[in-house]
Biopython code that builds the backbone (N, CA, C, O; Angstrom):
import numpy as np
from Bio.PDB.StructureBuilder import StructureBuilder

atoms = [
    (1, "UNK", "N", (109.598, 115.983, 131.095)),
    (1, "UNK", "CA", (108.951, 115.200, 132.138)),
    (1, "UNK", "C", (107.895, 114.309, 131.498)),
    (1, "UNK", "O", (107.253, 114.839, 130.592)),
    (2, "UNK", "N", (107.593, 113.008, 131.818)),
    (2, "UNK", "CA", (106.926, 112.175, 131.260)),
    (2, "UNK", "C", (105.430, 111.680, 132.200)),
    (2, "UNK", "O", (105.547, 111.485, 133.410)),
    (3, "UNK", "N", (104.866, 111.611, 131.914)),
    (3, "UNK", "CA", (103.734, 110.919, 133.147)),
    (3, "UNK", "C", (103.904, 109.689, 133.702)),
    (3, "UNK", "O", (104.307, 108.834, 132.913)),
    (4, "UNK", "N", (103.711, 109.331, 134.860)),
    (4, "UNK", "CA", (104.026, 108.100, 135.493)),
    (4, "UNK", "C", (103.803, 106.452, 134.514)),
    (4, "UNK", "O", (103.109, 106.669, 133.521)),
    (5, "UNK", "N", (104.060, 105.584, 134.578)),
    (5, "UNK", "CA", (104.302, 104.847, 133.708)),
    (5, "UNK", "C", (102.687, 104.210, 133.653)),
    (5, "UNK", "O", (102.013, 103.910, 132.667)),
    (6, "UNK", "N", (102.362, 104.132, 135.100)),
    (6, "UNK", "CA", (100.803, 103.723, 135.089)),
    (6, "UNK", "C", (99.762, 104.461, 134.358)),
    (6, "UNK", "O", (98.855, 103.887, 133.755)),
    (7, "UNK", "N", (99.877, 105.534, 134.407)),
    (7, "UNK", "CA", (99.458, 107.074, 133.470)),
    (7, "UNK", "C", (99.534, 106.398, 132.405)),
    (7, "UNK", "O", (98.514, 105.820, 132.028)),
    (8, "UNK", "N", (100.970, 106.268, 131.501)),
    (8, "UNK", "CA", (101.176, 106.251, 130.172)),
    (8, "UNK", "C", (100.271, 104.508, 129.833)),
    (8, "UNK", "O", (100.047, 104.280, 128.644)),
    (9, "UNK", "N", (99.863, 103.524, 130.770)),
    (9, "UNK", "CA", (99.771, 102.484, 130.230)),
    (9, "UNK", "C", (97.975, 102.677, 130.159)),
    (9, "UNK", "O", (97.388, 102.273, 129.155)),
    (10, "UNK", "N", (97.212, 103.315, 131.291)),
    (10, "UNK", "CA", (96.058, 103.361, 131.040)),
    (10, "UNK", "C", (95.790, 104.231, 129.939)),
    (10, "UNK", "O", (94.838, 103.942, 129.214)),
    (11, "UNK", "N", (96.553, 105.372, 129.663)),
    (11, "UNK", "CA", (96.125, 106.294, 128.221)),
    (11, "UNK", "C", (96.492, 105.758, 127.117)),
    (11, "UNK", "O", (96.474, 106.409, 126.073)),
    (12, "UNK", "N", (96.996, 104.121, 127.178)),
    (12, "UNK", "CA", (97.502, 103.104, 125.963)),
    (12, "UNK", "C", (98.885, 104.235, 125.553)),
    (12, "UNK", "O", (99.340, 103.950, 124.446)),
    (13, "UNK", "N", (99.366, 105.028, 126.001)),
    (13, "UNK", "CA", (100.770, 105.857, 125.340)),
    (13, "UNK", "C", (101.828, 104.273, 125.471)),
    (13, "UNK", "O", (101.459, 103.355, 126.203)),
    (14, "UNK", "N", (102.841, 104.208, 124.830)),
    (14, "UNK", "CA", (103.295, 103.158, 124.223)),
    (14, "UNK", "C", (104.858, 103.523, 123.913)),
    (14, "UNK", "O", (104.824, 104.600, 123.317)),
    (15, "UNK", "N", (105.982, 103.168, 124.035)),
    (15, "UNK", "CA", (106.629, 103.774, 123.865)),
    (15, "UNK", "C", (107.082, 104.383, 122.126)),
    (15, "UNK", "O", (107.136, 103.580, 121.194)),
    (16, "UNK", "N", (107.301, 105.519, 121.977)),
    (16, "UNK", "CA", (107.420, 105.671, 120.439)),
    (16, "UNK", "C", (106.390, 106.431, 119.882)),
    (16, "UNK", "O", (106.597, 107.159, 118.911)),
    (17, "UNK", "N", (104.644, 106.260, 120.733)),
    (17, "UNK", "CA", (103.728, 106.520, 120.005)),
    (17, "UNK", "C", (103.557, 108.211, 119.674)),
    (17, "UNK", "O", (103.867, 109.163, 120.391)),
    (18, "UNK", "N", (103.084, 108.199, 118.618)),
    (18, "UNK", "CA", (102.695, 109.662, 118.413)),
    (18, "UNK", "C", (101.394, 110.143, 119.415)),
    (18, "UNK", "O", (100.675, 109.359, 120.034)),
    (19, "UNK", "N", (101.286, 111.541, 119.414)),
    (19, "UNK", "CA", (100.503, 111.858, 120.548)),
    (19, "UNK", "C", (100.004, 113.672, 119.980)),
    (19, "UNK", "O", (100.608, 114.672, 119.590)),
    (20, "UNK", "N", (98.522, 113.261, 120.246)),
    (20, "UNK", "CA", (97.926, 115.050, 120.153)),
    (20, "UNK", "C", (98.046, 115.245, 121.429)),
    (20, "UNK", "O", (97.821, 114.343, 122.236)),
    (21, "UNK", "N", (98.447, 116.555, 121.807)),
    (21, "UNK", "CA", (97.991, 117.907, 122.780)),
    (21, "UNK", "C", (97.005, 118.777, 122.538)),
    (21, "UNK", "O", (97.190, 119.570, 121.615)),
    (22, "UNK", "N", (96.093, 118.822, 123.085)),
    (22, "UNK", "CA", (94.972, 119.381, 123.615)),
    (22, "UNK", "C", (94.968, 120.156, 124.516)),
    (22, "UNK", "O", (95.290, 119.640, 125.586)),
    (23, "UNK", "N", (94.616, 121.749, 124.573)),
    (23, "UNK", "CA", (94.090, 122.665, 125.924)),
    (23, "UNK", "C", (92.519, 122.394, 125.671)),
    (23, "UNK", "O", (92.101, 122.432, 124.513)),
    (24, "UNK", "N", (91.758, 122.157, 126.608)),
    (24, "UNK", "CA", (90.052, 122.296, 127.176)),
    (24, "UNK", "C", (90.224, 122.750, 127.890)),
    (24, "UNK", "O", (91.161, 122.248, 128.511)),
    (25, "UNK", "N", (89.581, 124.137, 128.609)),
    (25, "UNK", "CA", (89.427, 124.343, 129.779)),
    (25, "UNK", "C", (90.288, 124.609, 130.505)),
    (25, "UNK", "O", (90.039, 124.356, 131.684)),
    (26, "UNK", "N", (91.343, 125.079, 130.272)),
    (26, "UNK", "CA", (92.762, 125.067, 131.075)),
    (26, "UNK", "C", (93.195, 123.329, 131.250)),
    (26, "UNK", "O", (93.558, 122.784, 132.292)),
    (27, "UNK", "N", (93.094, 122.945, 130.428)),
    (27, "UNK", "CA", (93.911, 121.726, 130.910)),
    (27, "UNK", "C", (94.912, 120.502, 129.982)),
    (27, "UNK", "O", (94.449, 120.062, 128.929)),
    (28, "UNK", "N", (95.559, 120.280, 130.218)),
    (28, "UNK", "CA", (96.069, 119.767, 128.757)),
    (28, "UNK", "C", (95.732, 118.329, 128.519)),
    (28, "UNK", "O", (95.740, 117.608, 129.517)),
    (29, "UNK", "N", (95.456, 117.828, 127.443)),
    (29, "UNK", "CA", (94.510, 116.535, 127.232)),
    (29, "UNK", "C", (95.472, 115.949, 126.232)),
    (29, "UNK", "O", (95.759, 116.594, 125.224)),
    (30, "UNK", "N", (96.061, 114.576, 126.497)),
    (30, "UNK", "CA", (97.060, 114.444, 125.534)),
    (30, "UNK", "C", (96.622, 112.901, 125.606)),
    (30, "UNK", "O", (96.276, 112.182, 126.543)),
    (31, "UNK", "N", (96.798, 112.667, 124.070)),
    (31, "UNK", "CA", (95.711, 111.366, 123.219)),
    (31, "UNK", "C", (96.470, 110.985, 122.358)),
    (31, "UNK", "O", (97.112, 111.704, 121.592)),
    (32, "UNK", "N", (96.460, 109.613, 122.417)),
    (32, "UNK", "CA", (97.404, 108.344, 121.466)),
    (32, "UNK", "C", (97.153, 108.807, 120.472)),
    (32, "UNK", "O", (96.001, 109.240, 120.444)),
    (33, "UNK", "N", (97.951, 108.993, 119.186)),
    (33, "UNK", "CA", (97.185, 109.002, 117.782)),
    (33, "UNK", "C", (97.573, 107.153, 117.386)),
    (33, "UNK", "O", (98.655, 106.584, 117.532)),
    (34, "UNK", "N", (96.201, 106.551, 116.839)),
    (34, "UNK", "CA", (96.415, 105.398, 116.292)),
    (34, "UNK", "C", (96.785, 105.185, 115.499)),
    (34, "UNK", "O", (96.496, 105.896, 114.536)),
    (35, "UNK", "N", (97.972, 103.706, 115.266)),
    (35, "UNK", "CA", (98.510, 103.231, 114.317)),
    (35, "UNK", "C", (97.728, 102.509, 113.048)),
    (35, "UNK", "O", (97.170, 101.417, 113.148)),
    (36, "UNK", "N", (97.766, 103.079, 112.179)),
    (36, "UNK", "CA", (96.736, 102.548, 111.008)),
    (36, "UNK", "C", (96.512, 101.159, 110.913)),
    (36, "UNK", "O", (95.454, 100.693, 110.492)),
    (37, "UNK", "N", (98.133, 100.015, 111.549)),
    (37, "UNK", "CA", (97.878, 98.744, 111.488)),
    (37, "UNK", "C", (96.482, 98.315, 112.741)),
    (37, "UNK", "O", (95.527, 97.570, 112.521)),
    (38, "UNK", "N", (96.683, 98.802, 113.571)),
    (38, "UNK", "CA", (95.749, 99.123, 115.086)),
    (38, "UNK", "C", (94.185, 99.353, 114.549)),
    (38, "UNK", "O", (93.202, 98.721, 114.936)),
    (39, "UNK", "N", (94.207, 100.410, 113.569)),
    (39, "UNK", "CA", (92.741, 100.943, 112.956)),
    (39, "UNK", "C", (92.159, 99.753, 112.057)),
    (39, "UNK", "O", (90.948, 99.530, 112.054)),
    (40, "UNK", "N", (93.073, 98.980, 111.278)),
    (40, "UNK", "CA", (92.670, 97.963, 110.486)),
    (40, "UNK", "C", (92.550, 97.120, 110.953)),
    (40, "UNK", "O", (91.984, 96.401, 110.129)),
    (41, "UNK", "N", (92.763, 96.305, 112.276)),
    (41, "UNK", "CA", (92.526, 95.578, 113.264)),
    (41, "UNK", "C", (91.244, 95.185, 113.992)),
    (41, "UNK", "O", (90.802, 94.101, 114.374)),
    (42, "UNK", "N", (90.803, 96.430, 114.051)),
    (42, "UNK", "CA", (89.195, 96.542, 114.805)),
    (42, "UNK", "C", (88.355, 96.186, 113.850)),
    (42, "UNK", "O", (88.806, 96.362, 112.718)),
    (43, "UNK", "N", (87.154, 95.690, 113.922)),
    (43, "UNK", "CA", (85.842, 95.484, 113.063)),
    (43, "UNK", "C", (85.458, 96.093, 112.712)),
    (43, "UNK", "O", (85.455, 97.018, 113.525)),
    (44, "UNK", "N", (84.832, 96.454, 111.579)),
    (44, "UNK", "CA", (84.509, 97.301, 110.688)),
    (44, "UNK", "C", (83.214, 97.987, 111.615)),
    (44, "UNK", "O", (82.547, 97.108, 112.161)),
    (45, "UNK", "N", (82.751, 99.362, 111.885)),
    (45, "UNK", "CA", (81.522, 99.335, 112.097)),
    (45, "UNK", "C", (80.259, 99.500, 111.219)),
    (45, "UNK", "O", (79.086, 99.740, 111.505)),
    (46, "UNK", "N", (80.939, 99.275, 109.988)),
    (46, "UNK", "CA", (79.945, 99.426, 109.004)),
    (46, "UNK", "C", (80.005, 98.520, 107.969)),
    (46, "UNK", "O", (81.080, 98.519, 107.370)),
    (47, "UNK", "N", (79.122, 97.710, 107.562)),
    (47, "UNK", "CA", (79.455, 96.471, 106.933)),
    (47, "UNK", "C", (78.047, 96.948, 105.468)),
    (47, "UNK", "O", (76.827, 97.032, 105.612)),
    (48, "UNK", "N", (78.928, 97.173, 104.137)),
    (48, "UNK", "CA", (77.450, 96.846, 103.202)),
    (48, "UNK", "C", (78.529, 96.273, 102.310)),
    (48, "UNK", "O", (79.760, 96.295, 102.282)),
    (49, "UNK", "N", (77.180, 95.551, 101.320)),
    (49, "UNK", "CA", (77.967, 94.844, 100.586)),
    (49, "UNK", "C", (78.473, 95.457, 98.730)),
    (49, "UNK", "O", (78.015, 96.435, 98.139)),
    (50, "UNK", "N", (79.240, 94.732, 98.367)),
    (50, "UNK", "CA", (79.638, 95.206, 97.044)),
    (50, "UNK", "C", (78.635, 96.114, 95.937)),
    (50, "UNK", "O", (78.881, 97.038, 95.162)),
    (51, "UNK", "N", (77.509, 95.424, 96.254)),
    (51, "UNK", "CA", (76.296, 96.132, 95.175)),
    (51, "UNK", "C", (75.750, 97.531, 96.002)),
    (51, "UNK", "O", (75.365, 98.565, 95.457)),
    (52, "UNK", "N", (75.822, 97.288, 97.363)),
    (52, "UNK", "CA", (75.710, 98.618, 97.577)),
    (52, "UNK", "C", (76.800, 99.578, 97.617)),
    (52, "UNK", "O", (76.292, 100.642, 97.263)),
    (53, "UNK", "N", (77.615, 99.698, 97.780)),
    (53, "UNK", "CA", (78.902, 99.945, 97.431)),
    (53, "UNK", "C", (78.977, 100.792, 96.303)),
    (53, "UNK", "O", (78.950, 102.022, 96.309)),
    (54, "UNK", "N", (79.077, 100.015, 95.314)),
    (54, "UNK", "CA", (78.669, 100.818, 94.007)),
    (54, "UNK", "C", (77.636, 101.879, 93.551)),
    (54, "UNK", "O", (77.827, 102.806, 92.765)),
    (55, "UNK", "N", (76.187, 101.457, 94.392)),
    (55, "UNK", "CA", (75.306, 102.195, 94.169)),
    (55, "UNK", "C", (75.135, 103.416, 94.571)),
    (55, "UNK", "O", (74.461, 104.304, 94.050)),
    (56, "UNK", "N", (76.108, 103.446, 96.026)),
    (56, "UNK", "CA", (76.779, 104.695, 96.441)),
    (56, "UNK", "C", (77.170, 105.405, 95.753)),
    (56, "UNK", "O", (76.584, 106.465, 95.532)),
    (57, "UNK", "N", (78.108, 105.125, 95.272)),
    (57, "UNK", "CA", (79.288, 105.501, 94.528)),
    (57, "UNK", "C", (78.717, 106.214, 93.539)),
    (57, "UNK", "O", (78.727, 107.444, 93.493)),
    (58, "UNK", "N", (78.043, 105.252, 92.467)),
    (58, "UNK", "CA", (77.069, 106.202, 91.927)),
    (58, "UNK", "C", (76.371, 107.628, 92.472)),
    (58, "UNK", "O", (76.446, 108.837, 92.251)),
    (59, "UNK", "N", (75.769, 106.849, 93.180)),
    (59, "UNK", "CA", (74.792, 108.304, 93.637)),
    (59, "UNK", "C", (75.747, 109.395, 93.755)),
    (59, "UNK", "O", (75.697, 110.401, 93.049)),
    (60, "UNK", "N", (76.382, 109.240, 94.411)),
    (60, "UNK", "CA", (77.440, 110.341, 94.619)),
    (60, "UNK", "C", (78.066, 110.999, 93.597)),
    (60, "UNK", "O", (78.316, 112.204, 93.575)),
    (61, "UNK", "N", (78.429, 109.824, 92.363)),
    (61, "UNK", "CA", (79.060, 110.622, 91.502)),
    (61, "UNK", "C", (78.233, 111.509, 90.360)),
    (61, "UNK", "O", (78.744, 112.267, 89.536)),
    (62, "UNK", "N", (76.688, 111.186, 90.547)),
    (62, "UNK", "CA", (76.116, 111.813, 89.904)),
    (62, "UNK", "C", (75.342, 113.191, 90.600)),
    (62, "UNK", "O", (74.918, 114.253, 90.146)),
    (63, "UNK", "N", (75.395, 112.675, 91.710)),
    (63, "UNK", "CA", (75.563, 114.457, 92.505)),
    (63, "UNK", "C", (76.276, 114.884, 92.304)),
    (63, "UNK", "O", (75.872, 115.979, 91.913)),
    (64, "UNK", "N", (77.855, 114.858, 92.227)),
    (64, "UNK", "CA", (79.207, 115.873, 91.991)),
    (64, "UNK", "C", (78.636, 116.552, 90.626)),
    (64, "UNK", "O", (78.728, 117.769, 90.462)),
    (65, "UNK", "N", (78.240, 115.985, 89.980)),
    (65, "UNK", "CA", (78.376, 116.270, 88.545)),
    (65, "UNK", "C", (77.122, 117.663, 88.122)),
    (65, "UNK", "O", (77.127, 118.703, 87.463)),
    (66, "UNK", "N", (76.150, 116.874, 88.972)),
    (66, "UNK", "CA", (75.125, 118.706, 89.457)),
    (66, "UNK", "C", (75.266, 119.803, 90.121)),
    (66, "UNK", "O", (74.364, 120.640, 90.129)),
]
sb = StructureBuilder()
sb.init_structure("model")
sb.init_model(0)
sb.init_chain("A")
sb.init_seg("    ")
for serial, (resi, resn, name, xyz) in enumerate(atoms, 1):
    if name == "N":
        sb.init_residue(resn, " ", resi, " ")
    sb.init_atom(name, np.array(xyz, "f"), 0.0, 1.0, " ", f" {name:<3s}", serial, name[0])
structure = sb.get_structure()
């Protein structure tokens, strides 16, 4: 059984799309999984630039290393 088509268009379900199931509460909660082309699409919400980037990177890799 499928959910009504209006159902499937407001929960963005799509035909084909993959999909999690979820119980909360007694209830079943079932959620688009997004298409990576879809994820690369949206704006970044985090924007730094190349030099920080690196400096990260650093930091980090010199924490692993302690």
């Amino acid at each position: 059984m499928f959910p009504p088509k209006e159902l499937r268009d407001k929960a963005g379900l799509k035909p084909a799309c993959k999909v999690v199931y979820k119980l909360e509460g007694g209830r079943l909660i079932v959620e688009p999984i997004p298409r990576l082309e879809d994820l690369l699409a949206e704006p970044s919400m985090v924007e730094i630039t190349l030099a920080e980037f690196k400096k990260f990177r650093h930091q980090l890799s010199k924490k692993a290393e302690t």
